[in-house]
KELO-498512 format. One record per atom (N, C-alpha, C): x, y, z; residue number from 1. Coordinates in nm, 2 decimals, m for minus. Layout:
     px     py     pz   i
      X      Y      Z NUM
...
***
This chain:
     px     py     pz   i
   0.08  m0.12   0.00   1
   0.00   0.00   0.00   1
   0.09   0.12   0.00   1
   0.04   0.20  m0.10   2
   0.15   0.35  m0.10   2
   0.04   0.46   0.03   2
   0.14   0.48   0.06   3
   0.11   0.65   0.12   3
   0.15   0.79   0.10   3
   0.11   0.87   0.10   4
   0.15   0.97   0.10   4
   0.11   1.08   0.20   4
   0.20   1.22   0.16   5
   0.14   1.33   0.28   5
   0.23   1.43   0.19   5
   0.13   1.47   0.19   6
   0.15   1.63   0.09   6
   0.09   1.74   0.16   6
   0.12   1.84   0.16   7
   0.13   1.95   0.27   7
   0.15   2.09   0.22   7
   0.13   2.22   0.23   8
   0.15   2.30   0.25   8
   0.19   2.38   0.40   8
   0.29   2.44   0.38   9
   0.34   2.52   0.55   9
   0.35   2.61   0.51   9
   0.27   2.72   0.58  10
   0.34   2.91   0.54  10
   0.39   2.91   0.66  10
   0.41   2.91   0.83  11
   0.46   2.92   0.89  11
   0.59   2.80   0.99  11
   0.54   2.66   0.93  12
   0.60   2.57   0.97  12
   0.54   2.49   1.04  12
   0.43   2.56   1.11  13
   0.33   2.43   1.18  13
   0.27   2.37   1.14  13
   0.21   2.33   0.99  14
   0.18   2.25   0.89  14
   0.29   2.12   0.89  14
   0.41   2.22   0.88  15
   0.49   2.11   0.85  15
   0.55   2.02   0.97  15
   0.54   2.06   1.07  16
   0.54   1.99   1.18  16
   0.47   1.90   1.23  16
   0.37   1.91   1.20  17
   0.25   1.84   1.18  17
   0.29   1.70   1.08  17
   0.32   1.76   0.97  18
   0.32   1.63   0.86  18
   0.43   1.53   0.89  18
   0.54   1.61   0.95  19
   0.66   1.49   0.98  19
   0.61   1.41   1.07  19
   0.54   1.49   1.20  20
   0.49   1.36   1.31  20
   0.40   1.25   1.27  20
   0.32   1.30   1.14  21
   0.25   1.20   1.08  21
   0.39   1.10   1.00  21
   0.43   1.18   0.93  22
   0.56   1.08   0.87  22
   0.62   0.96   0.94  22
   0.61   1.01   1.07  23
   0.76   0.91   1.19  23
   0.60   0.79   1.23  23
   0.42   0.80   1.25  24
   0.37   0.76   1.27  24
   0.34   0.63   1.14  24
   0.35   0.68   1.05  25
   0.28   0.61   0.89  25
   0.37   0.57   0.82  25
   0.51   0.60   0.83  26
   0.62   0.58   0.74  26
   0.60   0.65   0.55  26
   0.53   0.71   0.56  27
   0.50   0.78   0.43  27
   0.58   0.87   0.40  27
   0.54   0.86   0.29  28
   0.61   0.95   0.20  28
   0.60   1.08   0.19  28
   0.67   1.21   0.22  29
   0.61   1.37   0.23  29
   0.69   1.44   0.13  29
   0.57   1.50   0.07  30
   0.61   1.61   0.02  30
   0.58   1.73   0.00  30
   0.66   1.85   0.01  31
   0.59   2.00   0.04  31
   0.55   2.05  m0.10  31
   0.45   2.13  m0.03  32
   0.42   2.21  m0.18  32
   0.49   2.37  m0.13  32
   0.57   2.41  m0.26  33
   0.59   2.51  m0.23  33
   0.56   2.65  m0.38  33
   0.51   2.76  m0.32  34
   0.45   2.84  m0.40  34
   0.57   2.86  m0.53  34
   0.50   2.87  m0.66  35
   0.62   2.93  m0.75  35
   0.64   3.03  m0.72  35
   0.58   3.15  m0.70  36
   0.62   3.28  m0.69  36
   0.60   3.30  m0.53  36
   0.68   3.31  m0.42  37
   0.67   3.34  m0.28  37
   0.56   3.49  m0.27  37
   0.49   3.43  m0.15  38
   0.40   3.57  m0.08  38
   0.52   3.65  m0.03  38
   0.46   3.78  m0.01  39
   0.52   3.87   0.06  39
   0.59   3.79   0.21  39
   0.72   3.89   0.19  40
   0.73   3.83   0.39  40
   0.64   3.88   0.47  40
   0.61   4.02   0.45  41
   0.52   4.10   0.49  41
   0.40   4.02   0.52  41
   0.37   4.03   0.65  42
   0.21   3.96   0.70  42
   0.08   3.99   0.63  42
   0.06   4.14   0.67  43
  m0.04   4.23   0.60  43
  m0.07   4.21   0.46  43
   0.09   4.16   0.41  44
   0.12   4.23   0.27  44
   0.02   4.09   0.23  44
   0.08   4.02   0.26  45
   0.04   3.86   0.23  45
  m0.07   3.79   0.28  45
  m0.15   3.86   0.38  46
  m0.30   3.83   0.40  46
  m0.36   3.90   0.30  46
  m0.35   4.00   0.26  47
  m0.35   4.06   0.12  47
  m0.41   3.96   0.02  47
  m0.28   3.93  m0.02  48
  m0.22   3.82  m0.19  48
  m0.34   3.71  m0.15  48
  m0.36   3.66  m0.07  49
  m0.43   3.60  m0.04  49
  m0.54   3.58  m0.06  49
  m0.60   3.70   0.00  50
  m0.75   3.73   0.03  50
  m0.81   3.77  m0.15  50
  m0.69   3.83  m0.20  51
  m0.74   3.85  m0.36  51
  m0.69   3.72  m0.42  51
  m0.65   3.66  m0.40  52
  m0.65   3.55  m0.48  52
  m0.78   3.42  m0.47  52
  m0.81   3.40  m0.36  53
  m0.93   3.36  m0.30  53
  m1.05   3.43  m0.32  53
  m1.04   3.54  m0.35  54
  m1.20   3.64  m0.41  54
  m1.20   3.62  m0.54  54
  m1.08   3.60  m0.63  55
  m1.11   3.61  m0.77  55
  m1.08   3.45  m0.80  55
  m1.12   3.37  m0.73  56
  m1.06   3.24  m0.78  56
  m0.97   3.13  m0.81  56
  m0.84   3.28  m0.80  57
  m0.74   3.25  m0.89  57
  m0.67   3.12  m0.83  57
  m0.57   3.02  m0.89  58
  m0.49   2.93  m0.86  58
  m0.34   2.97  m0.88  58
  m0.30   2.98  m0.78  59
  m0.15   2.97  m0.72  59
  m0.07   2.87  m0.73  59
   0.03   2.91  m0.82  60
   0.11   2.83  m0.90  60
   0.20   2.75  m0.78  60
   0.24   2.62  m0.81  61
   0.36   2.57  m0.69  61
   0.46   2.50  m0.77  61
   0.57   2.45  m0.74  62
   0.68   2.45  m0.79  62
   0.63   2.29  m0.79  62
   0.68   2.24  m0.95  63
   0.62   2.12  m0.96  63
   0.69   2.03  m0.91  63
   0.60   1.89  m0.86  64
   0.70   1.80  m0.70  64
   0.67   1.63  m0.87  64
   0.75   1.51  m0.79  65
   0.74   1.43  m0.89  65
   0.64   1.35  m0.82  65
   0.56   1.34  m0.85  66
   0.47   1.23  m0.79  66
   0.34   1.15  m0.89  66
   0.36   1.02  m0.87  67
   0.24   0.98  m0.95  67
   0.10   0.94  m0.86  67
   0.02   1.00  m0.88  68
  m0.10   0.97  m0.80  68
  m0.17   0.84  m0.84  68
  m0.13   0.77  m0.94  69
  m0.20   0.67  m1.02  69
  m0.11   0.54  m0.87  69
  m0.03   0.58  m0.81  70
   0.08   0.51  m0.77  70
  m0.02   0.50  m0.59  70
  m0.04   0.60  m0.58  71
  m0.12   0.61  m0.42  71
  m0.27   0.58  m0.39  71
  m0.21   0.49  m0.28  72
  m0.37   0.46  m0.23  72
  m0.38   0.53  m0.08  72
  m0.34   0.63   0.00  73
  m0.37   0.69   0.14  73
  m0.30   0.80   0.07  73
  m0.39   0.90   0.09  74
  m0.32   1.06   0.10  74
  m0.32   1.15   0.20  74
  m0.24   1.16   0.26  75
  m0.26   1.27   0.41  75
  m0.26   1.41   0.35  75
  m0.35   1.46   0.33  76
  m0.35   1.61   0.31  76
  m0.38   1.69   0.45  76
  m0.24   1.82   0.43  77
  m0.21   1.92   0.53  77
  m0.18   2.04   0.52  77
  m0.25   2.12   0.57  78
  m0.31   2.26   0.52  78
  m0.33   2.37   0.68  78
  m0.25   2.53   0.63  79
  m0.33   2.58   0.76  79
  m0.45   2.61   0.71  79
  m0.53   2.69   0.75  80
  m0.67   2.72   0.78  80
  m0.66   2.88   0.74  80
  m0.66   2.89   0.60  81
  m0.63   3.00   0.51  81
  m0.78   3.09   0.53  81
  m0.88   3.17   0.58  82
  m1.00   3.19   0.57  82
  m1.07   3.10   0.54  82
  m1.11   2.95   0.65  83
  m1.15   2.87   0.62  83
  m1.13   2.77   0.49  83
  m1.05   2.78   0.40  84
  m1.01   2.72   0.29  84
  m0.89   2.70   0.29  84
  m0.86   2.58   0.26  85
  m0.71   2.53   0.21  85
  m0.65   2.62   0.15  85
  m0.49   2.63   0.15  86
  m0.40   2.73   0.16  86
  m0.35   2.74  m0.06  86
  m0.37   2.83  m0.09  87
  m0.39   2.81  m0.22  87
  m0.30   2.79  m0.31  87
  m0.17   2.78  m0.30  88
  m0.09   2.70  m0.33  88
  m0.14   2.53  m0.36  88
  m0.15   2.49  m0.23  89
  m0.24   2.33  m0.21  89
  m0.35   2.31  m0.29  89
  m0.42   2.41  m0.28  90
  m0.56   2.38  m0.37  90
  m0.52   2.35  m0.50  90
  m0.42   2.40  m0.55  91
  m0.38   2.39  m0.69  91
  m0.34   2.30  m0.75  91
  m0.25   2.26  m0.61  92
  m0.23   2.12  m0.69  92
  m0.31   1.99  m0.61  92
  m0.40   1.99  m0.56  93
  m0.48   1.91  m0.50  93
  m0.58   1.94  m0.67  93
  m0.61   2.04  m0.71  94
  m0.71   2.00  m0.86  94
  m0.59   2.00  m0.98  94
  m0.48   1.95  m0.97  95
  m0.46   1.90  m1.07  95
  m0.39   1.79  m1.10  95
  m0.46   1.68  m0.95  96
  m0.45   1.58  m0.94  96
  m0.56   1.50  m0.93  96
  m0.56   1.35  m1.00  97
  m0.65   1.28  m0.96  97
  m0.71   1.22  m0.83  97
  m0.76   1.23  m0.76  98
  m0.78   1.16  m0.64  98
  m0.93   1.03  m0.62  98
  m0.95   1.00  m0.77  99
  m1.08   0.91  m0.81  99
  m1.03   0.78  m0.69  99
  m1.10   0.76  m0.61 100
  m1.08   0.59  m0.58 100
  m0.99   0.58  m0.45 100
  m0.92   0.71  m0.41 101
  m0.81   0.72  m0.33 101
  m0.89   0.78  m0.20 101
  m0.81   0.72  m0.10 102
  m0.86   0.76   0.03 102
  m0.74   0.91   0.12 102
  m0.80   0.98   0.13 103
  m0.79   1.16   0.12 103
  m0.81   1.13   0.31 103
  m0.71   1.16   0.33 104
  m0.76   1.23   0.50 104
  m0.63   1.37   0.54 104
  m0.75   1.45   0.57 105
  m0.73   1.60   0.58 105
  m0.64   1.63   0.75 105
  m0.54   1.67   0.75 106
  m0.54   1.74   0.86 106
  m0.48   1.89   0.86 106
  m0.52   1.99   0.92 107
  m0.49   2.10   0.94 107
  m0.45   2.20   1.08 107
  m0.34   2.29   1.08 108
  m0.30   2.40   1.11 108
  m0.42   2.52   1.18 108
  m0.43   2.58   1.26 109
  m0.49   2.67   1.28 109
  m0.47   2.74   1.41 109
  m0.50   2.92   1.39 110
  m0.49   3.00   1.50 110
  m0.59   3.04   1.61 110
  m0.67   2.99   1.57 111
  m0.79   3.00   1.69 111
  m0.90   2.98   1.60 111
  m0.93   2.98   1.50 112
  m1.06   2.94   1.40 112
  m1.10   2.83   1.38 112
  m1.00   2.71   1.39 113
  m1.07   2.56   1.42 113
  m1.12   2.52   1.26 113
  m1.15   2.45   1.22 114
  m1.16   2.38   1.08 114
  m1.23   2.45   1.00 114
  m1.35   2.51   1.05 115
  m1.43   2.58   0.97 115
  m1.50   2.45   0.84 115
  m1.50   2.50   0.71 116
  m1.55   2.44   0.58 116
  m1.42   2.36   0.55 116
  m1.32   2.31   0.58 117
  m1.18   2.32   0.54 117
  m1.21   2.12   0.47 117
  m1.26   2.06   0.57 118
  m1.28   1.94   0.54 118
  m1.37   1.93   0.39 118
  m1.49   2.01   0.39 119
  m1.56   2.02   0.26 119
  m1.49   2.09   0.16 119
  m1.43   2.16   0.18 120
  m1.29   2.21   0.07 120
  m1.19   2.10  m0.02 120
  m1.18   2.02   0.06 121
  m1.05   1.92   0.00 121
  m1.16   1.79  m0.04 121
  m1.25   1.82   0.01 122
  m1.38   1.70  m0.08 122
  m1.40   1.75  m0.17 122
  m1.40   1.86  m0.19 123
  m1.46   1.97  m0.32 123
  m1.30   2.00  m0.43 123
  m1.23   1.99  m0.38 124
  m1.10   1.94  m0.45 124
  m1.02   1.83  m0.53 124
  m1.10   1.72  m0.44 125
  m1.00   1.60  m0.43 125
  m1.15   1.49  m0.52 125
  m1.22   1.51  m0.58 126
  m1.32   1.51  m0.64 126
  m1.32   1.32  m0.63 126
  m1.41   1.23  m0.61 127
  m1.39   1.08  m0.63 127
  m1.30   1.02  m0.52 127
  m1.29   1.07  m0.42 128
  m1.21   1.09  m0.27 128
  m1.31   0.99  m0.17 128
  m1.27   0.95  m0.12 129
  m1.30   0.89   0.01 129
  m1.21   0.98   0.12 129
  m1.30   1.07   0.17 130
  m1.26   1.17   0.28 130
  m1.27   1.11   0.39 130
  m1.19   1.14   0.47 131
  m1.19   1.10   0.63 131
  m1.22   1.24   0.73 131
  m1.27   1.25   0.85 132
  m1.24   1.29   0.96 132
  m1.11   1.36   0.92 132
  m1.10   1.50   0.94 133
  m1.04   1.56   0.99 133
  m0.90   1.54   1.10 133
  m0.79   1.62   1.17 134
  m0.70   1.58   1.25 134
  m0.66   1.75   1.27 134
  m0.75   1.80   1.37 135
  m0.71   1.95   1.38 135
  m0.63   2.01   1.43 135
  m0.55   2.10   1.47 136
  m0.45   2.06   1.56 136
  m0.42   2.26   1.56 136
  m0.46   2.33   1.67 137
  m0.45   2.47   1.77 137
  m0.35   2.47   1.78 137
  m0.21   2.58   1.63 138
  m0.11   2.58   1.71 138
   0.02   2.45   1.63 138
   0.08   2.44   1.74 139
   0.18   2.35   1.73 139
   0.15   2.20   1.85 139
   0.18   2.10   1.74 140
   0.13   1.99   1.81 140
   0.23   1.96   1.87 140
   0.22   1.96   2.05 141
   0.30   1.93   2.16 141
   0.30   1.79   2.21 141
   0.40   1.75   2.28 142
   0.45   1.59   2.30 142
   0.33   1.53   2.41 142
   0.26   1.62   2.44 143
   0.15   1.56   2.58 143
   0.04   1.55   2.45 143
   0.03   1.59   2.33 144
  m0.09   1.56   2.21 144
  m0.03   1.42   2.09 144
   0.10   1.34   2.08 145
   0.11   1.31   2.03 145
   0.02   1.13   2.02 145
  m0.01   1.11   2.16 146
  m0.10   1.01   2.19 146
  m0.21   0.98   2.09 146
  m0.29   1.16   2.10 147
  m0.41   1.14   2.02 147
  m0.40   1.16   1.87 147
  m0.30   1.22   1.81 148
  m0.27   1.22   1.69 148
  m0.22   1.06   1.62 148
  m0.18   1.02   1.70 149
  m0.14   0.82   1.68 149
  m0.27   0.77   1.63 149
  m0.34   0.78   1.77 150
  m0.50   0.71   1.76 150
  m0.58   0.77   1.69 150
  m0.55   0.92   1.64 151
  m0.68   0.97   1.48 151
  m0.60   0.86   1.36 151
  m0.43   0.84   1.36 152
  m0.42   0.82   1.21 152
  m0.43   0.64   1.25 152
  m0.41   0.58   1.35 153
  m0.48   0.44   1.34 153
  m0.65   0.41   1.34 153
  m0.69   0.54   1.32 154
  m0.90   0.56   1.35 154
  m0.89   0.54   1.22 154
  m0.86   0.64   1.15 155
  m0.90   0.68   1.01 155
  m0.82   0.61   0.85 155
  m0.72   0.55   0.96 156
  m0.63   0.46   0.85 156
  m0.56   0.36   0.85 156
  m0.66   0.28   0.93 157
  m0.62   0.19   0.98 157
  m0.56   0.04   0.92 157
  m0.55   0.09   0.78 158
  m0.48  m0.05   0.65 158
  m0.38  m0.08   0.63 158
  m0.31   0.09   0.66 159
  m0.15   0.14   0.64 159
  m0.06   0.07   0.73 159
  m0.10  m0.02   0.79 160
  m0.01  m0.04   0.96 160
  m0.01  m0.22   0.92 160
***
């Protein structure tokens, strides 16, 4: 059985997140990273954001090698961009196939909590078998790694 875990981090707690899943699943990770970088600028870059999410647009990412025809578990990992996956991710979450593949979402967040974020990457990942969510306030600390074990043996439990 393949696994994966594809991810987006703008601050690194995404990615923190996906390694502990990594050392848990033995999968395979890879980052997405934007083609053209946001501002360092916070402001600047809630900004880029907010208009790129009003107008639709898709945000290009630096292309990773992966065959999706190859994966049967995908961990998808995202902060919690105004309720929506972080748009880099979205981009290349639709312009991959995910028909038949089992899709479990976990995400990043600063006090907003999941919001639509799980119907986002169902709305993405089109022919998906979605799972349960793995939310995580912050950075996931050594007194939380208990329950993060027991979401990815709940929700994926084939991989083991």
């Amino acid at each position: 059985m393949k696994v994966l875990i594809v991810y987006y981090s703008q601050s690194g707690t995404t990615k923190h997140l996906a390694e502990l899943i990594k050392v848990i699943t033995g999968a395979d990770l890879i980052e997405i990273h934007e083609l053209h970088p946001y501002s360092s600028d916070y402001d600047k870059m809630l900004k880029e954001v907010r208009e790129e999410m009003d107008a639709g647009m898709d945000r290009e990412y630096i292309p990773v090698d992966v065959n999706m025809d190859e994966v049967d578990v995908c961990f998808v990992g995202t902060p919690n961009w105004g309720g929506m996956v972080a748009c880099p991710l979205a981009t290349f979450l639709k312009d991959h196939d995910f028909t038949n593949k089992k899709v479990v979402p976990f995400l990043t967040h600063g006090g907003a909590g999941e919001q639509d974020i799980e119907e986002h990457i169902a709305q993405l990942c089109k022919g998906a078998v979605v799972t349960p969510s793995y939310i995580s306030f912050g950075k996931v600390e050594h007194d939380e790694l208990d329950e993060l074990q027991e979401w990815v043996h709940t929700v994926a439990p084939e991989i083991f």
